[in-house]
Residue frames as qw, qx, qy, qz and C-alpha x, y, z in Angstrom:
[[0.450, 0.070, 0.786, -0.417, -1.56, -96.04, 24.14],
 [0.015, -0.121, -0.844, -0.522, -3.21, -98.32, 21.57],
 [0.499, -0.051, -0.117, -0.857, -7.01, -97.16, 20.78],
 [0.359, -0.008, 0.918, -0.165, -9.19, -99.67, 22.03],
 [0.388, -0.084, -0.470, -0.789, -12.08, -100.73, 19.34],
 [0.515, -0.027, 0.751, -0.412, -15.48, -102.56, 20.22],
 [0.253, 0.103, -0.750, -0.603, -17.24, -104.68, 17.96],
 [0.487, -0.071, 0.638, -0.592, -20.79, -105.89, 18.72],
 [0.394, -0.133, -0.848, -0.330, -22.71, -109.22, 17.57],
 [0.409, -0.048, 0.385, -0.826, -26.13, -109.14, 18.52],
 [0.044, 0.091, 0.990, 0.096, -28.96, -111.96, 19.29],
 [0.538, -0.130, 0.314, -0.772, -32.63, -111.49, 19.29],
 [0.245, 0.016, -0.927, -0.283, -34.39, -114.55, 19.55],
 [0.556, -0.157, 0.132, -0.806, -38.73, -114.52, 19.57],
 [0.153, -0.099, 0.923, -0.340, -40.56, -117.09, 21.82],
 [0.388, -0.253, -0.800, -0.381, -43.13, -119.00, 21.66],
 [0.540, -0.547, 0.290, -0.571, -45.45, -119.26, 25.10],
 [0.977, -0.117, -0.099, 0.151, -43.82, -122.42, 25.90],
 [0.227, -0.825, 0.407, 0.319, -40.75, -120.27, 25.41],
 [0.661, -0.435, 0.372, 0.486, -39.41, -121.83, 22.19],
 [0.096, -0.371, 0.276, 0.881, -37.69, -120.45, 19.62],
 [0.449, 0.729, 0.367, -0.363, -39.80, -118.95, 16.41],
 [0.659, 0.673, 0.021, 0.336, -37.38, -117.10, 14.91],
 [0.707, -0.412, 0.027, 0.574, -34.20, -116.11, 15.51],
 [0.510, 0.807, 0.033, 0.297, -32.83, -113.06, 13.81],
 [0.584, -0.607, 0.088, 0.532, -28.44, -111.18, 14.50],
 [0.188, 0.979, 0.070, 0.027, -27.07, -108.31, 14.06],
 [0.806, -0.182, 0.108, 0.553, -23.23, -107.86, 13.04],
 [0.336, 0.934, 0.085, -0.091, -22.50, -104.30, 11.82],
 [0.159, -0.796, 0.470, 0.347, -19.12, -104.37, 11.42],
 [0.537, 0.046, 0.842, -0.019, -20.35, -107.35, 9.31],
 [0.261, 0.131, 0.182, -0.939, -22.58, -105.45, 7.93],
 [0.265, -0.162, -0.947, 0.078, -25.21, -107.66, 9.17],
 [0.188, 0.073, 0.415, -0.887, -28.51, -106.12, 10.58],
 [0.641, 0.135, 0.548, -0.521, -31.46, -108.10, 11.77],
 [0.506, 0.266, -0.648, -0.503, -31.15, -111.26, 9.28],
 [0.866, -0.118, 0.124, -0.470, -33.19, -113.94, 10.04],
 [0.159, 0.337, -0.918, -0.132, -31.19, -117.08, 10.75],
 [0.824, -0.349, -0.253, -0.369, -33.27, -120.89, 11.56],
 [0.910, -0.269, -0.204, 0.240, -30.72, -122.39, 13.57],
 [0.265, 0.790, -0.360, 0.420, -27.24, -121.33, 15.72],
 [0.730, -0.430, -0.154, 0.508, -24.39, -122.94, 18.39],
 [0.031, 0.857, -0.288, 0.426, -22.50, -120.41, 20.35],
 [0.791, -0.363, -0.372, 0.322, -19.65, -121.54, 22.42],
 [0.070, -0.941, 0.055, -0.325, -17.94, -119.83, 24.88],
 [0.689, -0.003, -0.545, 0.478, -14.65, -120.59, 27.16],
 [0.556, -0.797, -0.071, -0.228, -14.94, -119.72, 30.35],
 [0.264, 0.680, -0.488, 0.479, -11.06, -119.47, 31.53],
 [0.555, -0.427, 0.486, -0.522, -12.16, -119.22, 35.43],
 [0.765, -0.098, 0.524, -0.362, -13.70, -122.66, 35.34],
 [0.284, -0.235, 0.869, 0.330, -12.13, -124.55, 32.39],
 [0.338, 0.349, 0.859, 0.162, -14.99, -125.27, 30.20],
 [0.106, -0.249, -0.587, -0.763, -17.46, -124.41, 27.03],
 [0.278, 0.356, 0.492, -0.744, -20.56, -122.42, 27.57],
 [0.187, 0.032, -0.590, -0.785, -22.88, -122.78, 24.95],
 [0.559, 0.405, 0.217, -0.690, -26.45, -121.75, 23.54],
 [0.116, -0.043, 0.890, 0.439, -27.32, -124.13, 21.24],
 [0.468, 0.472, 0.354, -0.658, -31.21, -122.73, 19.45],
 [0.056, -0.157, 0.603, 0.780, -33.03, -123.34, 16.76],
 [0.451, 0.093, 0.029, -0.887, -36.41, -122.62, 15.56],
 [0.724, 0.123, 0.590, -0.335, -39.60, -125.31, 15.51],
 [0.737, 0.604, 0.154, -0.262, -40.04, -124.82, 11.72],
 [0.112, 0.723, -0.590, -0.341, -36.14, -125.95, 10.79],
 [0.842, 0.319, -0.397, -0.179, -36.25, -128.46, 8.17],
 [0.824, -0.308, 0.375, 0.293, -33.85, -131.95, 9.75],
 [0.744, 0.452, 0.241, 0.429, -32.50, -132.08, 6.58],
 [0.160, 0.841, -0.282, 0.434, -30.95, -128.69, 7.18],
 [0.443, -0.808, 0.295, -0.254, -30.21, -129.05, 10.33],
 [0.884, -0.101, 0.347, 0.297, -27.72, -132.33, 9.28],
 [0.497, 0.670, -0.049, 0.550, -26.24, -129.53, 6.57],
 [0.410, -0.867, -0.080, -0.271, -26.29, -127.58, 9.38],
 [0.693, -0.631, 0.332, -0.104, -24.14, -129.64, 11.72],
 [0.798, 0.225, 0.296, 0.474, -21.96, -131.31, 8.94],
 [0.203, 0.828, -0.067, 0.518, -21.21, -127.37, 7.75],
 [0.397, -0.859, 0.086, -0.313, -20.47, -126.58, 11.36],
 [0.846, -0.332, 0.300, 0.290, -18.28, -129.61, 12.07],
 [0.592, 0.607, 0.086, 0.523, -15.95, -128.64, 8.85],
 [0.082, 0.901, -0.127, 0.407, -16.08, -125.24, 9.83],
 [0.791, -0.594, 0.147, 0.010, -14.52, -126.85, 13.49],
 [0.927, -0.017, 0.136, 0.350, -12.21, -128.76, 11.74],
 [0.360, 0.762, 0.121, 0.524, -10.73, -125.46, 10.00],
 [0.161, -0.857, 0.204, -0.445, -10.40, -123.36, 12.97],
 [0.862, -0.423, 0.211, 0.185, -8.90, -126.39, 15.13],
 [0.764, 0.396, 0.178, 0.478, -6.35, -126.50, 12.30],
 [0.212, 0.755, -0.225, 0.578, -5.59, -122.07, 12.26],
 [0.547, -0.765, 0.183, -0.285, -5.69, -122.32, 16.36],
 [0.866, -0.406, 0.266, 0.121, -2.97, -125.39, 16.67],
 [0.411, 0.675, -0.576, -0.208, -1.40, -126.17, 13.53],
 [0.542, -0.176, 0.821, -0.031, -2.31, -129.84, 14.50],
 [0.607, 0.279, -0.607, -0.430, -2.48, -131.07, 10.50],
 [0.211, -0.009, -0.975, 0.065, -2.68, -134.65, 12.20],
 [0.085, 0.423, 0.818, -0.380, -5.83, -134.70, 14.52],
 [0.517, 0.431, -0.184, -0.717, -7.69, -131.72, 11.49],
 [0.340, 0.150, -0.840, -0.395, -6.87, -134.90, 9.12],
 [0.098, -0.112, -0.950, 0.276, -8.61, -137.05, 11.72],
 [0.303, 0.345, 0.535, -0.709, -11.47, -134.70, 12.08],
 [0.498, 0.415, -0.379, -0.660, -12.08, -133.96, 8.31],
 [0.239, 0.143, -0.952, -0.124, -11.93, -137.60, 7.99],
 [0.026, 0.429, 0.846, -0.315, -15.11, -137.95, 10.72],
 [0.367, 0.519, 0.054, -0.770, -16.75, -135.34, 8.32],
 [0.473, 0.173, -0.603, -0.619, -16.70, -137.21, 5.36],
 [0.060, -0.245, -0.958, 0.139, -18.26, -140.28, 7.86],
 [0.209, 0.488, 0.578, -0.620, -20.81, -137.90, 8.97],
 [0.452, 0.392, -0.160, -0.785, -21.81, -136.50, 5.57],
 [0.273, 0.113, -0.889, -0.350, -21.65, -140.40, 4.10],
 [0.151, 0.293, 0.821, -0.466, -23.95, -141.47, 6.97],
 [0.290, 0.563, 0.357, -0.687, -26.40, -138.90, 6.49],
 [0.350, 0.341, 0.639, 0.594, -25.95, -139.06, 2.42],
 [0.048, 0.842, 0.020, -0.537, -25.33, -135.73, 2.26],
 [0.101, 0.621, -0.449, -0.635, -22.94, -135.83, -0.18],
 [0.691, 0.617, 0.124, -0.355, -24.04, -136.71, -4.01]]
């Protein structure tokens, strides 16, 4: 019988009294990750049962926009990357990477 392993990835994330975020800080030891301080983070999730994406989507009062368009231009890539290992659709990755370089031209990210 195959050994089962766990791996944990931990959030903590301090409130304001309004309740929003301050600071955010996660813990990955197998990462070895422990309590780093992040300003921003999307988590999705698939829910199987019901067909669709759960997701936490936080980030702290004091994150810069300007990051947070690196932010979401980093994150879309990173999308485009794992759509790409999960299908091996090289057509609709081209298509996305292609609405990354719109989104980074928009935003004149890139130099």
């Amino acid at each position: 019988m195959a050994k089962h392993i766990t791996s944990k990835i931990e959030l903590s994330v301090e409130l304001d009294e309004n309740r929003v975020p301050e600071t955010l800080y996660w813990t990955a030891q197998d990462g070895g990750i422990t309590n780093e301080e992040a300003k921003a983070m999307l988590l999705s999730v698939w829910d199987s049962k019901a067909q669709e994406t759960l997701r936490i989507d936080l980030w702290t009062k004091d994150m810069p926009v300007d990051e947070m368009k690196v932010f979401f231009h980093q994150t879309l890539v990173a999308m485009s990357d794992t759509f790409n290992r999960a299908t091996q659709d090289e057509k609709m990755t081209a298509t996305m990477k292609d609405f990354c370089d719109y989104f980074a031209e928009k935003l004149e990210l890139k130099k």
